[in-house]
C-alpha distance (Angstrom), angle and dihedral (degrees) to the residues before:
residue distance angle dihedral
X1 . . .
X2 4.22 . .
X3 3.73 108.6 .
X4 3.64 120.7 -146.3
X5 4.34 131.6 -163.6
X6 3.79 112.0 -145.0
X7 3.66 100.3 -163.0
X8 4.16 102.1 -156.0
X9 3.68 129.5 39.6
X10 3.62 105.6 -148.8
X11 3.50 127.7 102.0
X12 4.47 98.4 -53.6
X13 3.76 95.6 39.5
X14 3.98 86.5 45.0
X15 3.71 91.6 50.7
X16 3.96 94.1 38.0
X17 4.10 90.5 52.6
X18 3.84 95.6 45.4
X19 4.25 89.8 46.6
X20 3.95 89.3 47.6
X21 3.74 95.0 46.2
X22 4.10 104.0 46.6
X23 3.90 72.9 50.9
X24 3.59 92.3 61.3
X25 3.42 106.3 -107.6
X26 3.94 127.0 133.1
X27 3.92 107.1 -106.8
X28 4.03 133.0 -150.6
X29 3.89 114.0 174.1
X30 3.89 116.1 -167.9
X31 3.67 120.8 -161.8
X32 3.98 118.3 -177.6
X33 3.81 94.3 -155.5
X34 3.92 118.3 69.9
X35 3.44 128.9 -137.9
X36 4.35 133.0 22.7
X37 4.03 106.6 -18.6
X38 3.65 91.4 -165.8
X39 4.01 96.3 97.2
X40 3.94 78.0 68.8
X41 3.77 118.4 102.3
X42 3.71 141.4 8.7
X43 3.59 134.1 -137.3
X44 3.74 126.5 3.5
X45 4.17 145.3 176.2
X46 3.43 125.3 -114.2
X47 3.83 126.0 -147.1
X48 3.85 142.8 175.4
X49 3.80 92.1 -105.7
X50 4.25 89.7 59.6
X51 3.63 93.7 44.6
X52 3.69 94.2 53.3
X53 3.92 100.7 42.4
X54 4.11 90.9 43.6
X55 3.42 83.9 54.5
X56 3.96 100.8 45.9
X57 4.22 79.1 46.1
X58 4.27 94.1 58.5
X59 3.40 95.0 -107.6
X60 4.03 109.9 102.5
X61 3.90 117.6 -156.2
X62 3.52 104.4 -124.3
X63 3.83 108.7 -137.4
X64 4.12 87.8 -147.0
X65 3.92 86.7 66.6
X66 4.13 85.9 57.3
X67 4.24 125.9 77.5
X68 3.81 109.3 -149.9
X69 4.29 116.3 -126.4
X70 3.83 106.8 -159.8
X71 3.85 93.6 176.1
X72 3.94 138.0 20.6
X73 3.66 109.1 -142.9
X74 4.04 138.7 -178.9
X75 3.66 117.5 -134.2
X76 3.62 129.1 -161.0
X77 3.65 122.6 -136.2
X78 4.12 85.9 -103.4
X79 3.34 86.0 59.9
X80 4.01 103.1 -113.8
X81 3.81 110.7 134.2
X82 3.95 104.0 -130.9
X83 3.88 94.2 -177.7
X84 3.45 135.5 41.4
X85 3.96 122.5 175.4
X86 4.16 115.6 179.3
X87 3.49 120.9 -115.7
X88 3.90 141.6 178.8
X89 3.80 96.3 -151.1
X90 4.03 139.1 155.6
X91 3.44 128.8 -149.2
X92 3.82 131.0 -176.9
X93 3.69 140.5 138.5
X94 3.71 128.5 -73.6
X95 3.87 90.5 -125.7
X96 4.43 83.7 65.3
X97 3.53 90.6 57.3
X98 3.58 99.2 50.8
X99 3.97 111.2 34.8
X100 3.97 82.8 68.6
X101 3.47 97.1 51.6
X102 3.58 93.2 49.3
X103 4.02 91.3 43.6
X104 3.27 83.6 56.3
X105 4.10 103.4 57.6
X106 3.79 115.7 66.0
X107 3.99 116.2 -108.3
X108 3.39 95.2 -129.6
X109 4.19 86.0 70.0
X110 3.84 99.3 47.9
X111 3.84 117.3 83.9
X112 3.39 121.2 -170.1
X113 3.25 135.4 -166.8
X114 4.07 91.8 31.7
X115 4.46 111.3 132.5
X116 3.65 103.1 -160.0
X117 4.09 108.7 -133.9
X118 3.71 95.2 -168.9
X119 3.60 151.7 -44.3
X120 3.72 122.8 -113.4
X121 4.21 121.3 -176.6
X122 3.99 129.7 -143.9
X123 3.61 129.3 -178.6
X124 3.62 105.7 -62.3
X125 3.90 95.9 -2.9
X126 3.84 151.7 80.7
X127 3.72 125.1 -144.9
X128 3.60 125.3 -162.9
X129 3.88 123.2 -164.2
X130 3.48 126.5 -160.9
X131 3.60 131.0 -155.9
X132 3.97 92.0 -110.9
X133 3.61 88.4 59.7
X134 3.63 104.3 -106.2
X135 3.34 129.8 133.7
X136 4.39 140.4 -137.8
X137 3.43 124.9 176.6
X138 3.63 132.2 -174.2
X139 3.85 148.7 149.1
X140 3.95 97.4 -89.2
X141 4.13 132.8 8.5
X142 3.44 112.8 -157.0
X143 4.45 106.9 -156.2
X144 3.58 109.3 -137.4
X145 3.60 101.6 147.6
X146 3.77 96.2 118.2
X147 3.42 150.5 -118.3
X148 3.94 95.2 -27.7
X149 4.02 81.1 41.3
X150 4.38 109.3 -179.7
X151 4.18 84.0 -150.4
X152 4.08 94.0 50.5
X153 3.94 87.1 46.2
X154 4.11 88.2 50.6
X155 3.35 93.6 51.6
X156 3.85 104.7 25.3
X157 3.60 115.2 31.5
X158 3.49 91.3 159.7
X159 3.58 96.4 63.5
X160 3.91 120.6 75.0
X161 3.80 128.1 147.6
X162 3.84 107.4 -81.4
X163 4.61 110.1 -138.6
X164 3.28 104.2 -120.9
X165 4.48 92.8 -154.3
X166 3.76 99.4 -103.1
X167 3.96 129.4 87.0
X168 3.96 126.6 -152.7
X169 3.82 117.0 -133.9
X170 4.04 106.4 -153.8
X171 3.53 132.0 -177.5
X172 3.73 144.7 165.7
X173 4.26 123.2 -145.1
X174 3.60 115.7 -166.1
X175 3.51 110.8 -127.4
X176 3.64 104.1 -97.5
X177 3.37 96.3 53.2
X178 4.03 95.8 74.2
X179 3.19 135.9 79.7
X180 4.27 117.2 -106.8
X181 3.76 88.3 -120.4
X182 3.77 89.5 57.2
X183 3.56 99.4 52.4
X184 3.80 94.7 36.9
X185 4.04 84.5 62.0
X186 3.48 94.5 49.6
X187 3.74 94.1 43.4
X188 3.94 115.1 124.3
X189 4.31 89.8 -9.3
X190 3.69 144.9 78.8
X191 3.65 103.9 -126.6
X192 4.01 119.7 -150.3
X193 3.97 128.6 -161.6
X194 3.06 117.2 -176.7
X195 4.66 118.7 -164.3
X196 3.44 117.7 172.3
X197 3.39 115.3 -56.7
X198 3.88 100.0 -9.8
X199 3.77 127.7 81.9
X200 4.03 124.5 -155.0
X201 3.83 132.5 -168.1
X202 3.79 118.4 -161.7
X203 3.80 115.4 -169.4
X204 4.07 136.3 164.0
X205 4.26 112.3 -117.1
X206 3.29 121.3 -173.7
X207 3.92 111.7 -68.0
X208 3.94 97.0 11.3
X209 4.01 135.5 -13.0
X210 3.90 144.9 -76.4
X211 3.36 147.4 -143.6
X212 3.46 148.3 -172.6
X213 3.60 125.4 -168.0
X214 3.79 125.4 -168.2
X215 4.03 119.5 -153.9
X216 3.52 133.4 -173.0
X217 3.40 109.6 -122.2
X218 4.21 126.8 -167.3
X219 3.64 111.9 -122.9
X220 3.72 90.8 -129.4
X221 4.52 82.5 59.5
X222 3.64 94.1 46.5
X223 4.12 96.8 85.2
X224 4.04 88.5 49.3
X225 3.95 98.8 57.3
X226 4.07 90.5 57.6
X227 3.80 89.6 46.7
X228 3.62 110.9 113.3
X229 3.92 122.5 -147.8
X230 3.69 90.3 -94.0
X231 3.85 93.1 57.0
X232 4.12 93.6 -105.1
X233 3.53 108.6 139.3
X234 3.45 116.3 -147.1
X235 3.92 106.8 -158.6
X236 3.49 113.4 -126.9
X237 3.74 99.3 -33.0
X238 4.25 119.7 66.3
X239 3.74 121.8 168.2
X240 3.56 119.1 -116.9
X241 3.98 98.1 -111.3
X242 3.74 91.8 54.3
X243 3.78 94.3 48.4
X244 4.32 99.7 124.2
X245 3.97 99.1 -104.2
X246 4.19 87.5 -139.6
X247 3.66 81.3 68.7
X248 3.67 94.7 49.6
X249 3.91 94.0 40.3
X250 4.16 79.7 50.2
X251 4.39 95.4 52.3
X252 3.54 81.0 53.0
X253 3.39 104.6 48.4
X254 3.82 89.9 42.2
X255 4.16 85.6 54.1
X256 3.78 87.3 58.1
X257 3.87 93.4 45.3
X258 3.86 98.5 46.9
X259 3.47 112.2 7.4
X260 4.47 125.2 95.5
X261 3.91 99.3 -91.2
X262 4.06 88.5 -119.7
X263 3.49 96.8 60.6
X264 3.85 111.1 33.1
X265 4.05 88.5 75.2
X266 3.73 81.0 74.1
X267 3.68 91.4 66.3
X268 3.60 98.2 39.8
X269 3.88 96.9 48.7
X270 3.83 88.8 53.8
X271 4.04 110.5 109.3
X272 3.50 96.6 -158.2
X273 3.88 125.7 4.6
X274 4.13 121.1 -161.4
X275 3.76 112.1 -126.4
X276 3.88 114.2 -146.4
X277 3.33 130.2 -161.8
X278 4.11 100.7 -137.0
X279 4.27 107.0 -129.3
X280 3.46 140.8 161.8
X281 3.98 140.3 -168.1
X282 4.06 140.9 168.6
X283 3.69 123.1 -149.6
X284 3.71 113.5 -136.9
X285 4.10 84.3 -151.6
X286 3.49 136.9 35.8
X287 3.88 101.6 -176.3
X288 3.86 134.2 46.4
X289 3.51 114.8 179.8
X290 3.66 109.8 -54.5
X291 3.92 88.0 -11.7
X292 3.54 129.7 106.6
X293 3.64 136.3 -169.2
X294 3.89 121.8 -146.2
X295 3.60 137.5 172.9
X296 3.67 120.6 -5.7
X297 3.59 89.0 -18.2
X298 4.00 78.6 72.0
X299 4.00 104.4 39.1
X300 3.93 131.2 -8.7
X301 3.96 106.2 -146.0
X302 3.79 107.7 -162.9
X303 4.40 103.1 -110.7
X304 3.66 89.0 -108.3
X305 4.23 80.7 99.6
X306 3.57 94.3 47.6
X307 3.69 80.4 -142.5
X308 4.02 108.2 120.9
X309 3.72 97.4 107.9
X310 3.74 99.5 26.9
X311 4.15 86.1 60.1
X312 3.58 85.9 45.9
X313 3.23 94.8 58.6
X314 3.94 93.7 44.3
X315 3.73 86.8 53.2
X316 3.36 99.8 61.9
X317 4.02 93.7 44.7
X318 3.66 92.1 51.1
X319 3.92 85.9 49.1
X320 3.78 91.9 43.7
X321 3.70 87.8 51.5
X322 3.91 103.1 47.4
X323 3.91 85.4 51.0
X324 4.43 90.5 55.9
X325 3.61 87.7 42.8
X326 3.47 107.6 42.5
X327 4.06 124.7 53.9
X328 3.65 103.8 -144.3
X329 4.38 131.2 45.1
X330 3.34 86.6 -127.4
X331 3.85 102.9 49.1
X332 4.55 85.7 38.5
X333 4.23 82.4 54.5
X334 3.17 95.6 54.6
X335 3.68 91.6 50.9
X336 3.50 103.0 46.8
X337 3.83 92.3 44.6
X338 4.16 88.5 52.7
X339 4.20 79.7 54.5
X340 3.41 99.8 48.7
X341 3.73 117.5 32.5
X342 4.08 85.3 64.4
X343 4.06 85.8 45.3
X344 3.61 89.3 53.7
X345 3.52 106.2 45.1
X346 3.53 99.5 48.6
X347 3.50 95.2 58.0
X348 3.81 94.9 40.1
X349 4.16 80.8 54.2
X350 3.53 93.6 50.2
X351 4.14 94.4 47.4
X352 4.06 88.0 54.0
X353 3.84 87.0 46.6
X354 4.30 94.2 52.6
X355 3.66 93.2 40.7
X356 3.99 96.9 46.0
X357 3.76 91.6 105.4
X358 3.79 87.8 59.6
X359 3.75 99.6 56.6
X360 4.25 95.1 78.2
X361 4.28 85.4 -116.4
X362 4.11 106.9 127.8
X363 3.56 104.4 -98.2
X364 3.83 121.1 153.7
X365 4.01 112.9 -119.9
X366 3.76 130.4 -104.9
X367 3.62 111.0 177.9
X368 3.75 92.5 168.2
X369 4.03 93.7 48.0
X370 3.91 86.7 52.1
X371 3.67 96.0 45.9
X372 4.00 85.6 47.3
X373 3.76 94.8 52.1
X374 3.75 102.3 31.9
X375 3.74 116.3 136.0
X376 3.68 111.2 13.7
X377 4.40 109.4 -67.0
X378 3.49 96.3 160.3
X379 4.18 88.4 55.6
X380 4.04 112.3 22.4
X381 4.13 120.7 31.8
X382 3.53 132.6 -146.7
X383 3.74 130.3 -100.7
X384 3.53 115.9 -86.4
X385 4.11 105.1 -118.8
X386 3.52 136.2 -164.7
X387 3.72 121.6 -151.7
């Protein structure tokens, strides 16, 4: 039997280790953070391509965990809706997406807690260290350990996601903290709004709503919103709980100001909203030896294609694939990486292209293009629903 390391648990190495395993190979997943990883994330899309390969992994999406949007629509500050465009979309929560896949892999194969050092190669053979000096070695290692991937950074130093000079505010409301006007207008759609120079979606999940709201922000600004109270700065990266609360107290404020007045009691009634720096990168390879990349450890789409998990996902079938077809690593590498390095660029391309208007360049504004091409049609399709 081959044996395969998955370096990161989350939702690629999850998919990745339960693809290689119904396939018969002998799985170890290693996840540097210890206990339950589904606090992690927000809101996410949902498209054909996930449903199938969860599926084909053991680990059926369950269509109860998604919230239908029938329409995308802009809405004005007044609250009139001056563009509709029909859609058959999914939404759901990142947490649905990966509590199945890690149902579905046995305990005994998932290892938390384990900080890969590096990876070193022999004839015939992978070797993973980890930073508590243990050893694994096996006949593939698949890198899915993210965008600030240890394996990527071995192999590719060079290559590091690139800030593209806007944030995202995110948040999720439970339910019964919103008023019934704000969840009837986000019933069954995606709503846009669109102020100067920002861009917010507003959508129902299941059990409450979501948003994420992109801002503009001057590169002279950028160092202040990852500034704790204390004065630490913390790069691009803060966690939520440190966030300054002036800067909260201001996204709300700004909601009230310039926001439709149905929607911006979504941002107001959120507790504590995740601030993320918006990025993007491209690998120019996916394989090194006996080494392959997956996931964002791979490519980093901006969210504007609501694609992260759903290329995830395809990643690991098109690896799981070029390993049944093909009968050595090297030759099944080769395959997947001819696969996936056009995958991934086009989608990273067309995630620069709907956030242009975002990145403070002079661009003239199509809110009806962007609502027309948001997510990724022309690369992931929707769910197939029944009324």
């Amino acid at each position: 039997m081959s044996a395969v390391l998955v370096i990161g648990g989350s939702i690629a190495g999850l998919a990745t280790g339960c693809l290689l395993r119904k396939a018969g190979w002998d799985v170890a997943v290693y996840e540097r953070a210890a206990g339950d990883l589904a606090g992690r994330g927000a809101g996410l899309g949902i498209s054909a391509e996930l449903v199938e390969v969860m599926a084909r992994a053991g680990a059926r999406f369950d269509a109860a965990s998604g919230v239908s949007q029938r329409e995308h629509v802009w809405m004005e500050r007044s609250g009139e809706v001056v563009f509709r465009h029909p859609r058959n979309l999914m939404a759901s929560a990142w947490a649905r997406v990966y509590q199945p896949l890690r149902a579905a892999l046995p305990a005994g194969i998932y290892r938390q807690a384990m900080t890969l050092a590096h990876v070193t190669q022999q004839a015939g053979a992978v070797t993973a260290h980890f930073a508590d000096g243990s050893h694994a070695s096996a006949d593939l290692l698949v890198a899915a350990d993210g965008v600030h991937s240890t394996v990527r950074r071995q192999y590719l130093p060079e290559v590091e996601p690139r800030f593209a000079h806007y944030v995202a505010w995110r948040g999720l409301v439970e339910r019964r903290e919103l008023p019934e006007e704000t969840c009837a207008a986000l019933t069954d759609r995606l709503v846009f709004s669109f102020a100067p120079g920002e861009m917010l979606l507003a959508m129902r999940v299941p059990d409450g709503a979501y948003f994420i709201w992109y801002r503009h922000v001057p590169e002279d600004s950028v160092a202040d919103l990852f500034t704790d109270a204390s004065g630490k700065s913390h790069g691009l990266s803060i966690p939520p709980p440190l966030i300054r609360q002036e800067l909260v107290r201001e996204l709300k404020d700004h909601a009230c100001d310039v926001l439709p007045a149905v929607i911006a009691p979504l941002v107001v009634a959120c507790a504590q909203p995740l601030l993320q720096a918006i990025t993007d990168m491209e690998s120019p390879r996916l394989c090194h030896g006996r080494v392959a990349l997956v996931g964002d450890a791979a490519f980093v789409a901006r969210p504007h294609v609501a694609g992260g998990a759903s290329k995830a996902l395809l990643d690991a079938r098109a690896l799981c694939d070029a390993l049944a077809v093909e009968k050595t690593v090297a030759a099944a590498l080769a395959r997947y990486e001819s696969a996936q390095l056009d995958f991934g660029r086009r989608i990273v391309q067309h995630s620069r292209y709907l956030g242009a208007d975002l990145e403070g360049r002079p661009t003239v504004r199509d809110p009806a293009r962007i609502i027309r091409d948001y997510g990724a049609p022309h690369l992931l399709h929707d769910v197939p629903q029944t009324e």
